[in-house]
C-alpha positions as CSV (number, residue, x, y, z in Angstrom):
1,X,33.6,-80.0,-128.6
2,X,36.0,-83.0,-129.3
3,X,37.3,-85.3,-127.0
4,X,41.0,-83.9,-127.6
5,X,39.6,-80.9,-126.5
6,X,38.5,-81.6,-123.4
7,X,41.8,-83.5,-122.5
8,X,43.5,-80.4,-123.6
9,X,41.6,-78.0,-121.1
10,X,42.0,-80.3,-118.4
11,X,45.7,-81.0,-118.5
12,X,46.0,-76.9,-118.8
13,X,43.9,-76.5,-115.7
14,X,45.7,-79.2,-113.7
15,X,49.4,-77.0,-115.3
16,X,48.0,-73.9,-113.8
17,X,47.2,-75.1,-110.7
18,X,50.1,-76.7,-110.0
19,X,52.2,-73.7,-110.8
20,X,49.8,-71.2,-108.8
21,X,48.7,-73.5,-105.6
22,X,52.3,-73.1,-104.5
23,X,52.8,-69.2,-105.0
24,X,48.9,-68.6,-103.3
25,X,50.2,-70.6,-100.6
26,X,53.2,-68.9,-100.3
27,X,51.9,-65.2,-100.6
28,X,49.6,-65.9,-98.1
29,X,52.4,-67.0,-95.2
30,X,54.6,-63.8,-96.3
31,X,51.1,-62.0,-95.5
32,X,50.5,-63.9,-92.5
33,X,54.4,-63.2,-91.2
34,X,53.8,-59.4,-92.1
35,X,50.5,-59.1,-90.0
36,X,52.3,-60.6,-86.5
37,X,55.2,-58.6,-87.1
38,X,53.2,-55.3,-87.4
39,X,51.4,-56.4,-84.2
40,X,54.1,-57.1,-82.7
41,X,56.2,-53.9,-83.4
42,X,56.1,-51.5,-80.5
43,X,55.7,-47.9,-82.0
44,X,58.1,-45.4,-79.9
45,X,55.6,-42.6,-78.1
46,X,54.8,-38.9,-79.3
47,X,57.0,-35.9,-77.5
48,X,54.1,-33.7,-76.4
49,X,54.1,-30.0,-74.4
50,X,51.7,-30.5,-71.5
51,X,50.9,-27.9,-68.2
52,X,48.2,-28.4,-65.9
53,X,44.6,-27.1,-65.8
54,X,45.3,-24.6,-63.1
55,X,42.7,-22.4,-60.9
56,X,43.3,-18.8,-61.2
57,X,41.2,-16.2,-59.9
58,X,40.1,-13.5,-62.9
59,X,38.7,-9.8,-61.7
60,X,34.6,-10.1,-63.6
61,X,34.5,-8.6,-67.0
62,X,32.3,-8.1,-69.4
63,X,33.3,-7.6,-73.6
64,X,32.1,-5.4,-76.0
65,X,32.8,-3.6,-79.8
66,X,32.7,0.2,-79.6
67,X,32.6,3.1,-81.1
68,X,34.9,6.3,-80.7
69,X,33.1,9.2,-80.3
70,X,34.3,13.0,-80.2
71,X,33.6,14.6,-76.6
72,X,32.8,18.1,-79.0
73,X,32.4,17.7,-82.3
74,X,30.9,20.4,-85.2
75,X,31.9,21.5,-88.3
76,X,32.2,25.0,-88.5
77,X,30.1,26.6,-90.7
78,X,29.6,30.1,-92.3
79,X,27.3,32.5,-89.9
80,X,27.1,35.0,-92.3
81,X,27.6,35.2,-96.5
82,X,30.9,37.3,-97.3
83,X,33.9,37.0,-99.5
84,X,37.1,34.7,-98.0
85,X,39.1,37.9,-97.1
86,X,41.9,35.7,-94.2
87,X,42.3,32.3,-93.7
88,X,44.1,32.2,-90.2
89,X,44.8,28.6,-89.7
90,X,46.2,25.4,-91.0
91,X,44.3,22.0,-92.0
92,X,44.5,19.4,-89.1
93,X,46.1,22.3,-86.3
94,X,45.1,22.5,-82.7
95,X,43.1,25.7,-81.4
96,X,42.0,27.1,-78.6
97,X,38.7,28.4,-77.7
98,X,38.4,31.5,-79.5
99,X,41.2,31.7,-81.8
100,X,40.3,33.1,-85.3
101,X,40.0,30.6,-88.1
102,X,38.2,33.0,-90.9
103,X,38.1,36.4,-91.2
104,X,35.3,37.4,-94.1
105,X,35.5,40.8,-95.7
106,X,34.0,43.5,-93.1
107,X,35.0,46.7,-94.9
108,X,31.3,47.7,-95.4
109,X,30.6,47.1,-92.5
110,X,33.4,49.3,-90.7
111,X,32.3,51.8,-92.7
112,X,28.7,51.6,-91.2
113,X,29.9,50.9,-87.8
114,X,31.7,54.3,-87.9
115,X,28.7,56.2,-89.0
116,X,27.0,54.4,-86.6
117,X,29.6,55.2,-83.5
118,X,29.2,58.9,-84.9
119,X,25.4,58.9,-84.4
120,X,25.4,57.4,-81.5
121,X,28.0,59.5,-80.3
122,X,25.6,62.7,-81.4
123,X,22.6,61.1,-79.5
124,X,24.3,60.5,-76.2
125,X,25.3,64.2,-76.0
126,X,21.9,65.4,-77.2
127,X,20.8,63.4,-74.1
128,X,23.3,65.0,-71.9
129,X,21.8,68.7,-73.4
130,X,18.5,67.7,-72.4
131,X,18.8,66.7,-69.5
132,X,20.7,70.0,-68.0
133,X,18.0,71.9,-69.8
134,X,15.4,69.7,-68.2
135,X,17.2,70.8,-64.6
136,X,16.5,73.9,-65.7
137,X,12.7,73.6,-66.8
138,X,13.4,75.1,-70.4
139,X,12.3,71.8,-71.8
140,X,9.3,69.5,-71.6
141,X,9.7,65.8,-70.3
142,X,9.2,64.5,-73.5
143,X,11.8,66.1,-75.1
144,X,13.9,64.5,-72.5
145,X,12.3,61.2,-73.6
146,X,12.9,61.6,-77.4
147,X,16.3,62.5,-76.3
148,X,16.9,59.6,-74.6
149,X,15.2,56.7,-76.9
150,X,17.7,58.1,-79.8
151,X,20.6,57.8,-78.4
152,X,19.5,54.0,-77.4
153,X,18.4,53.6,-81.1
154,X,21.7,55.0,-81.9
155,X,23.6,52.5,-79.2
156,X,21.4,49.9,-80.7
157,X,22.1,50.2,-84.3
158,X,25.8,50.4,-83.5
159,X,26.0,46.8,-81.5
160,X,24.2,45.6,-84.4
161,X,27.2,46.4,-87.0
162,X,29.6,45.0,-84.3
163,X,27.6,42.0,-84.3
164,X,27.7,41.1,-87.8
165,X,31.4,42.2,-87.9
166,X,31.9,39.2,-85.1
167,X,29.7,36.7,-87.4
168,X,31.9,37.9,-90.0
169,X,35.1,36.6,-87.6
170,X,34.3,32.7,-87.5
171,X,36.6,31.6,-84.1
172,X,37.0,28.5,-82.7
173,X,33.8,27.8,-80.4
174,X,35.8,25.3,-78.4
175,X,39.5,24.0,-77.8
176,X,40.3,20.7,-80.1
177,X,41.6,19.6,-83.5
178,X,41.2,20.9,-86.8
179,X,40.1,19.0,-89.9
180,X,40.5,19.6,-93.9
181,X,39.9,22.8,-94.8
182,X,37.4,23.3,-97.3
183,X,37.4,27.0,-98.0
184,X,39.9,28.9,-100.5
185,X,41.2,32.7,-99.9
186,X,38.6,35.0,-102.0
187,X,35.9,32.4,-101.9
188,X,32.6,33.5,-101.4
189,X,30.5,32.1,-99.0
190,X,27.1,31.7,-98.3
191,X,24.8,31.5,-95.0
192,X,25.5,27.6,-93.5
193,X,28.6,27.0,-95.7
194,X,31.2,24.6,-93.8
195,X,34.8,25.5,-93.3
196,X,36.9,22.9,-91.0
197,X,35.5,20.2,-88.9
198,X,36.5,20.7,-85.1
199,X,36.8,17.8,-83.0
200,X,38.0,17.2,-78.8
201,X,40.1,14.5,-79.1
202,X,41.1,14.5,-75.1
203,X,39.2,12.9,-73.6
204,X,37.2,11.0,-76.2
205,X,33.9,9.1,-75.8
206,X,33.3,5.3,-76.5
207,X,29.9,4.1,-76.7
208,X,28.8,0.2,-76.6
209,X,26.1,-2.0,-75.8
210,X,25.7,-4.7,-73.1
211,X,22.9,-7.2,-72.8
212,X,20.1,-6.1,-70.7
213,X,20.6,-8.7,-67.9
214,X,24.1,-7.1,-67.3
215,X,22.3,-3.9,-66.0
216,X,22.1,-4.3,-61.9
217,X,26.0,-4.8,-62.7
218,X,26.9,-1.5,-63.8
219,X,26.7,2.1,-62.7
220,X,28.5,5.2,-63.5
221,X,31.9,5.3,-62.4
222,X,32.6,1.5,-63.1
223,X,36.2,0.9,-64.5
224,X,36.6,0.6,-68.3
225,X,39.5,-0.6,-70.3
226,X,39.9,-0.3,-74.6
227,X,41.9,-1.5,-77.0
228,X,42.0,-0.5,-81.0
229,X,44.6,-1.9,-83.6
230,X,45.1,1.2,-83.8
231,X,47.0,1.8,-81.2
232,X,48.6,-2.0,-80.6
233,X,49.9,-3.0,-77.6
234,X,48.1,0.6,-76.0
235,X,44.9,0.3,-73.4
236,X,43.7,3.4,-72.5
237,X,42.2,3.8,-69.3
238,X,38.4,5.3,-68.6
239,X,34.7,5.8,-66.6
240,X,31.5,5.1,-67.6
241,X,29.8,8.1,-67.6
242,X,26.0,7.4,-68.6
243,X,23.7,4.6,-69.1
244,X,21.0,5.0,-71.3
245,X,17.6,4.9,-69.5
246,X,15.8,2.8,-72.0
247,X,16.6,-0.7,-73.4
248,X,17.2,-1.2,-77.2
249,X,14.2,-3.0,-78.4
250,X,15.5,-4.8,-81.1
251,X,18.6,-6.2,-79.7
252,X,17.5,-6.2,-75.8
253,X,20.8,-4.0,-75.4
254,X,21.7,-1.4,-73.5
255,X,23.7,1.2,-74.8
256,X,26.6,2.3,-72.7
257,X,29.6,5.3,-72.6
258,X,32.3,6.0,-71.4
259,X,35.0,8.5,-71.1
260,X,38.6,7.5,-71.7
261,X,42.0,9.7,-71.5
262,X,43.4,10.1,-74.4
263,X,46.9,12.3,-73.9
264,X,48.6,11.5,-77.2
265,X,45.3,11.8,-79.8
266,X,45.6,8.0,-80.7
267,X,42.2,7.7,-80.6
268,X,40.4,9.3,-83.6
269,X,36.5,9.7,-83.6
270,X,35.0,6.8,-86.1
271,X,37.5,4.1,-84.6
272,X,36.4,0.6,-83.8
273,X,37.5,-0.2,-80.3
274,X,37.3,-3.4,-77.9
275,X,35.5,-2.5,-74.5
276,X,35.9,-4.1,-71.2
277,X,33.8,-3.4,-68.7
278,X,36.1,-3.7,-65.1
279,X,34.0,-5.3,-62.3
280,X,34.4,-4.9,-58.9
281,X,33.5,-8.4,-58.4
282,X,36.0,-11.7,-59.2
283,X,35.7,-15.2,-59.8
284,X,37.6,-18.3,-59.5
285,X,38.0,-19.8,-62.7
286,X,39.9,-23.1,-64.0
287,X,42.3,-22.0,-66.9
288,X,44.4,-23.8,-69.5
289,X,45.8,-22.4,-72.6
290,X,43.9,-21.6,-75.6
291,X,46.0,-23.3,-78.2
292,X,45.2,-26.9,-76.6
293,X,41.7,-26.3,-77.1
294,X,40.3,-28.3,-80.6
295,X,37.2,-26.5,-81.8
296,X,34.9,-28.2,-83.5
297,X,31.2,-28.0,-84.4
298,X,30.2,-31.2,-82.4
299,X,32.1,-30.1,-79.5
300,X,35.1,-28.5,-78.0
301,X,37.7,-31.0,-76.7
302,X,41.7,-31.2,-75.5
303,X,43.5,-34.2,-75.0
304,X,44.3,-34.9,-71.0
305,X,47.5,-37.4,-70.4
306,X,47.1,-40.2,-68.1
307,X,48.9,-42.7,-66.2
308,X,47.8,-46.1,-67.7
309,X,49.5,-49.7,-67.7
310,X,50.5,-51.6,-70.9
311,X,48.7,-55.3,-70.9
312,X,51.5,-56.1,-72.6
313,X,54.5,-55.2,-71.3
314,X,53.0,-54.5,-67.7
315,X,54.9,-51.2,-67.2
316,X,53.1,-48.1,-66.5
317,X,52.8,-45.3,-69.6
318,X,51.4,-42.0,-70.1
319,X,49.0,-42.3,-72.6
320,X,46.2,-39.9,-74.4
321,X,42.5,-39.7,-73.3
322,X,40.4,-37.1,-75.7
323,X,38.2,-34.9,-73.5
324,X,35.3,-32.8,-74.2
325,X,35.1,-29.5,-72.4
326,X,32.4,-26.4,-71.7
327,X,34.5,-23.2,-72.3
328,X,33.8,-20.1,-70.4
329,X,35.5,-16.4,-71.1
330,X,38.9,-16.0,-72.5
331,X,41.6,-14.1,-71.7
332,X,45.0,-13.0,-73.1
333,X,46.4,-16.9,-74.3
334,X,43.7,-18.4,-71.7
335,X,40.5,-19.7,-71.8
336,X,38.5,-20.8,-68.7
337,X,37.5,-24.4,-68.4
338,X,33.6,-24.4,-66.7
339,X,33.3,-28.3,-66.9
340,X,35.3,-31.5,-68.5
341,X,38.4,-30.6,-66.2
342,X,39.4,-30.6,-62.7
343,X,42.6,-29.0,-61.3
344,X,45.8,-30.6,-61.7
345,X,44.6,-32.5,-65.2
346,X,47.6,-32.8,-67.3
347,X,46.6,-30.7,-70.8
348,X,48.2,-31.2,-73.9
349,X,49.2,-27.6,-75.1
350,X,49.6,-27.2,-78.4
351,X,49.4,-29.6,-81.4
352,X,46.4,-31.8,-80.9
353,X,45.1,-31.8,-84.3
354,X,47.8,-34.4,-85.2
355,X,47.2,-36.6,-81.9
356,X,44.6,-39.4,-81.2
357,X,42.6,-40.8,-78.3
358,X,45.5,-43.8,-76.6
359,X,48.2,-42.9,-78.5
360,X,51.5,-42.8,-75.4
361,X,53.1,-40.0,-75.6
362,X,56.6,-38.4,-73.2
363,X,56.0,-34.9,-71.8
364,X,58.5,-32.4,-73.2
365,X,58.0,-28.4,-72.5
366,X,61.1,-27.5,-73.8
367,X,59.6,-25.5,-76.7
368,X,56.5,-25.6,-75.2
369,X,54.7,-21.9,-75.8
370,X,54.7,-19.2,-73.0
371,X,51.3,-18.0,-72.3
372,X,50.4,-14.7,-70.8
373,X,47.6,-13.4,-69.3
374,X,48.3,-9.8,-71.3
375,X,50.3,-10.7,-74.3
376,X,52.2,-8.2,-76.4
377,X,53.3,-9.5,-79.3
378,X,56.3,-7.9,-81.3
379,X,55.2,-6.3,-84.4
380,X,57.3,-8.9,-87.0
């Protein structure tokens, strides 16, 4: 490389420095300014919705899934074979105990029953003959008793044909609800066949299961409430009625039921239903609403607002302080607080997802939510 050269790349080095030194130093004070302003700048605090951890005192319960069950339940089956000769009711129709559902062609049978009433008829008055004659003495004894076990054979064979006539008549064996229909007018049936399912809708069984340490708790009689999305905004009312006498030993259950009213047939056997087991017993419990709880795998936590002074300023502010929490049972828009909070604690309500730990914040419940113990919401 030349001597030129070198003078070359040195005056260029010396040009760009002189025309960059300035700017660098120049950048750097605009930074500077930018960094004391932002410390400087006093950011105007978050409107939150806040209530207070309140105590509350909740009547014992205990949760549960169920199952509907029918009271009575069968599907009514063919007793005897025969041809479909009278369907007397309609697919999903209520009945009373005894009313006919099927009548099944019985003209052969009528027939026989006749001849059988005839013979009978003719026995019992040969019986009546033999025993004036047996007054008398002009007969033996055992023409008295030949007499007399005809005309029962006679009586016998008669009830017989009357009762295949009534297996023949299929009647409702109890009082509920008809299902589908699954006979046709001139089918023929055989021995077992179904016809309609038949099923007590009031009152209606629930059965659930409790964990086995639950068991000194309950006995029959104890209170029950249910709830189904079938029926929203509905509880129906109830009893337990038995207690199995041996624990599940799979799940260390113990299976439960109970009967519940059920006027208006809301409930249908095969429903899913949410059990609550009423306790006599109740507890004092710390409450705050549900929706100011954040969940999270680590832990569950809510943000509490404090009274805390600003080394700045000096004034006194309301500020954030992130607190974890051991949650107990919940109930309607609450959920029970069993440690992290003591009465009175200030609890944001709603939005903490968006807030952080120190950030000051002005209380504002002007659209804060209104929680209920029983909520019903409107169907929208």
């Amino acid at each position: 490389m030349t001597k030129k050269t070198l003078l070359f790349l040195a005056a260029l080095i010396v040009c760009v420095l002189a025309i960059m030194g300035p700017l660098f130093l120049i950048k750097t004070g605009q930074f500077k300014a930018m960094g004391a302003a932002g410390a400087a700048k006093v950011y105007p605090p978050t409107t939150v919705s806040a209530v207070p951890a309140k105590r509350d005192t909740w009547a014992d319960s205990m949760m549960s899934p169920g199952s509907l069950h029918a009271v009575q339940g069968v599907t009514v089956a063919a007793e005897a074979p025969g041809k479909v000769a009278k369907i007397a009711f309609e697919p999903g129709a209520a009945v009373q105990a005894g009313d006919l559902l099927i009548q099944l062609d019985i003209t052969t049978e009528e027939a026989q029953l006749r001849a059988a009433e005839a013979a009978a008829a003719l026995a019992r008055a040969s019986l009546n003959r033999a025993r004036e004659l047996r007054q008398s003495g002009t007969n033996s004894p055992a023409d008295l008793d030949v007499a007399d076990a005809q005309a029962k054979q006679a009586l016998a064979q008669a009830e017989g044909i009357r009762a295949v006539i009534a297996k023949k008549s299929i009647r409702a064996p109890f009082a509920g609800r008809l299902g589908l229909r699954f006979v046709n007018l001139g089918q023929i049936l055989r021995e077992g066949d179904p016809i309609a399912t038949l099923q007590t809708l009031d009152p209606i069984y629930v059965n659930f299961s409790l964990p086995q340490q639950r068991l000194a708790q309950l006995a029959p009689g104890t209170a029950v409430r249910v709830t189904s999305d079938a029926a929203p905004g509905d509880s129906f009312a109830g009893a337990i009625n038995a207690i199995s006498p041996e624990i599940d030993a799979a799940t260390r259950n113990i299976r439960i039921q109970a009967t519940l009213a059920n006027h208006d047939e809301k409930l249908r056997p095969g429903m899913y239903a949410n059990v609550e087991v009423m306790l006599p017993s109740e507890a004092a419990v710390l409450v705050i609403p549900a929706t100011a709880v954040l969940y999270a795998p680590y832990g569950d936590s809510v943000f509490v607002v404090v009274e805390q002074k600003n080394e700045k300023s000096g004034k006194t502010q309301k500020v954030l302080r992130q607190q974890f929490v051991r949650l107990g049972a919940a109930r309607g828009d609450f959920v029970s607080v069993q440690d992290g909070l003591k009465d009175g604690d200030m609890v944001v309500s709603a939005g903490g997802f968006k807030l952080r730990p120190g950030m000051p914040v002005v209380i504002d419940n002007a659209l804060a939510l209104d929680s209920q113990l029983a909520p019903k919401p409107k169907n929208t």
